[in-house]
C-alpha positions in Angstrom: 107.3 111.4 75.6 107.9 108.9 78.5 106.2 112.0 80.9 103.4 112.1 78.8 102.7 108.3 79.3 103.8 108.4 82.9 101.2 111.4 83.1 98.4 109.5 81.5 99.0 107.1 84.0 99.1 109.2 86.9 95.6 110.8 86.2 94.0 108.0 84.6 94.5 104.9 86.5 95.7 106.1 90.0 93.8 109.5 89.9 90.1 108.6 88.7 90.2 104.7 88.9 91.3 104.4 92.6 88.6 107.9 93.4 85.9 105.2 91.8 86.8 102.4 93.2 86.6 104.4 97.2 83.8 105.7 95.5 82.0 102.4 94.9 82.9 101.3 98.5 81.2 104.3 100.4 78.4 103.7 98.5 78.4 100.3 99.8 79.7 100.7 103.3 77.6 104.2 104.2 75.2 104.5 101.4 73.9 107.1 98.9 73.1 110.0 101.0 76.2 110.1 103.1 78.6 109.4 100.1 77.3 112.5 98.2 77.3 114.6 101.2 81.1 114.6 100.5 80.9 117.0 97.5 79.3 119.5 99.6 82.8 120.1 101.3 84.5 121.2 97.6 83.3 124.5 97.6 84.5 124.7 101.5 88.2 123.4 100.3 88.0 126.1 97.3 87.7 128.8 99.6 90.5 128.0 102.0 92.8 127.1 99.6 92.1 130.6 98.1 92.5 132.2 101.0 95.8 130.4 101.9 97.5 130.3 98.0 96.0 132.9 96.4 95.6 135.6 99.5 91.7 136.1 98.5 89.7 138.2 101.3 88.0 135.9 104.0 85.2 137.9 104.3 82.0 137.4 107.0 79.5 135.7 104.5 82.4 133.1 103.3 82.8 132.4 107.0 78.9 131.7 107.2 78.7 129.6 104.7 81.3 127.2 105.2 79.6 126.9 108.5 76.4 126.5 107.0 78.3 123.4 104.8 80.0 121.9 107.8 76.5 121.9 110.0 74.5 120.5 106.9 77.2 117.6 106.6 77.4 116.8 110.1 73.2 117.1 110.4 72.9 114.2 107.3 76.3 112.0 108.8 74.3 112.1 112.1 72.9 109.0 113.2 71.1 109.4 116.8 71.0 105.7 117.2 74.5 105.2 117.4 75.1 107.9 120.2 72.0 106.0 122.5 73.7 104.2 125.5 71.4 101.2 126.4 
Protein backbone atom coordinates (compact mmCIF):
# COMPACT_ATOMS: atom_id res chain seq x y z
CA UNK A 1 0.00 0.00 0.00
CA UNK A 2 2.87 2.46 0.89
CA UNK A 3 3.77 2.22 -3.23
CA UNK A 4 0.50 3.11 -4.05
CA UNK A 5 0.74 6.35 -2.02
CA UNK A 6 4.36 6.94 -2.89
CA UNK A 7 2.84 6.49 -6.56
CA UNK A 8 0.09 8.98 -6.13
CA UNK A 9 2.56 11.17 -5.17
CA UNK A 10 4.96 10.70 -7.84
CA UNK A 11 2.33 11.51 -10.66
CA UNK A 12 0.28 13.88 -8.89
CA UNK A 13 2.30 16.42 -7.25
CA UNK A 14 5.76 16.10 -8.87
CA UNK A 15 4.50 14.89 -12.31
CA UNK A 16 1.45 17.30 -13.19
CA UNK A 17 1.90 20.02 -10.47
CA UNK A 18 5.65 20.93 -11.19
CA UNK A 19 4.61 20.46 -15.56
CA UNK A 20 1.85 23.36 -14.47
CA UNK A 21 3.69 25.39 -12.55
CA UNK A 22 6.78 25.46 -15.76
CA UNK A 23 3.73 25.71 -17.51
CA UNK A 24 2.41 28.89 -15.90
CA UNK A 25 6.01 30.44 -16.22
CA UNK A 26 6.47 30.03 -20.04
CA UNK A 27 3.38 31.52 -20.39
CA UNK A 28 4.59 34.35 -18.57
CA UNK A 29 8.19 34.59 -19.58
CA UNK A 30 7.61 33.71 -23.60
CA UNK A 31 3.95 33.97 -24.06
CA UNK A 32 1.02 31.99 -25.57
CA UNK A 33 2.12 31.27 -28.96
CA UNK A 34 5.66 30.06 -28.17
CA UNK A 35 4.51 27.99 -25.05
CA UNK A 36 2.05 25.92 -27.22
CA UNK A 37 4.41 25.55 -29.89
CA UNK A 38 5.98 22.98 -27.49
CA UNK A 39 3.24 20.29 -28.00
CA UNK A 40 3.99 20.31 -31.68
CA UNK A 41 7.28 18.34 -30.77
CA UNK A 42 5.12 15.18 -29.10
CA UNK A 43 4.30 13.62 -32.12
CA UNK A 44 8.17 14.13 -33.21
CA UNK A 45 9.30 12.39 -29.68
CA UNK A 46 6.55 9.51 -30.46
CA UNK A 47 8.22 8.62 -33.51
CA UNK A 48 11.77 8.37 -32.33
CA UNK A 49 11.13 6.70 -29.48
CA UNK A 50 9.25 4.16 -31.66
CA UNK A 51 11.87 3.87 -33.82
CA UNK A 52 14.51 3.36 -31.02
CA UNK A 53 12.27 0.96 -28.42
CA UNK A 54 9.97 -0.53 -30.46
CA UNK A 55 12.19 -0.98 -33.88
CA UNK A 56 9.10 0.67 -36.01
CA UNK A 57 10.25 1.45 -39.84
CA UNK A 58 11.63 5.10 -40.23
CA UNK A 59 10.19 5.50 -43.41
CA UNK A 60 10.70 8.79 -45.94
CA UNK A 61 7.32 10.67 -45.11
CA UNK A 62 8.14 10.19 -41.13
CA UNK A 63 11.38 11.80 -41.94
CA UNK A 64 9.41 14.83 -43.70
CA UNK A 65 7.39 15.46 -41.28
CA UNK A 66 9.39 15.69 -38.35
CA UNK A 67 11.12 18.21 -40.44
CA UNK A 68 8.08 19.87 -41.38
CA UNK A 69 7.48 20.10 -37.14
CA UNK A 70 11.04 21.26 -36.39
CA UNK A 71 10.96 24.10 -39.29
CA UNK A 72 7.33 25.19 -38.06
CA UNK A 73 8.73 25.44 -34.39
CA UNK A 74 11.72 27.25 -35.18
CA UNK A 75 9.70 29.70 -37.87
CA UNK A 76 7.09 30.76 -34.71
CA UNK A 77 10.33 30.76 -31.78
CA UNK A 78 11.97 33.11 -34.41
CA UNK A 79 12.20 36.58 -33.51
CA UNK A 80 14.18 38.73 -36.23
CA UNK A 81 14.62 41.50 -33.90
CA UNK A 82 16.76 39.78 -31.61
CA UNK A 83 19.26 38.55 -34.36
CA UNK A 84 19.53 42.63 -35.75
CA UNK A 85 23.11 43.98 -34.76
CA UNK A 86 22.77 47.77 -34.33
Amino acid sequence: MPITWFALLWLGALGSGVALIFWYYLLHEIGPTRTISVTYIFPFGGVILGVIFLHEHLSWQLALGAALIISGVLVTNWNPKLNTEN
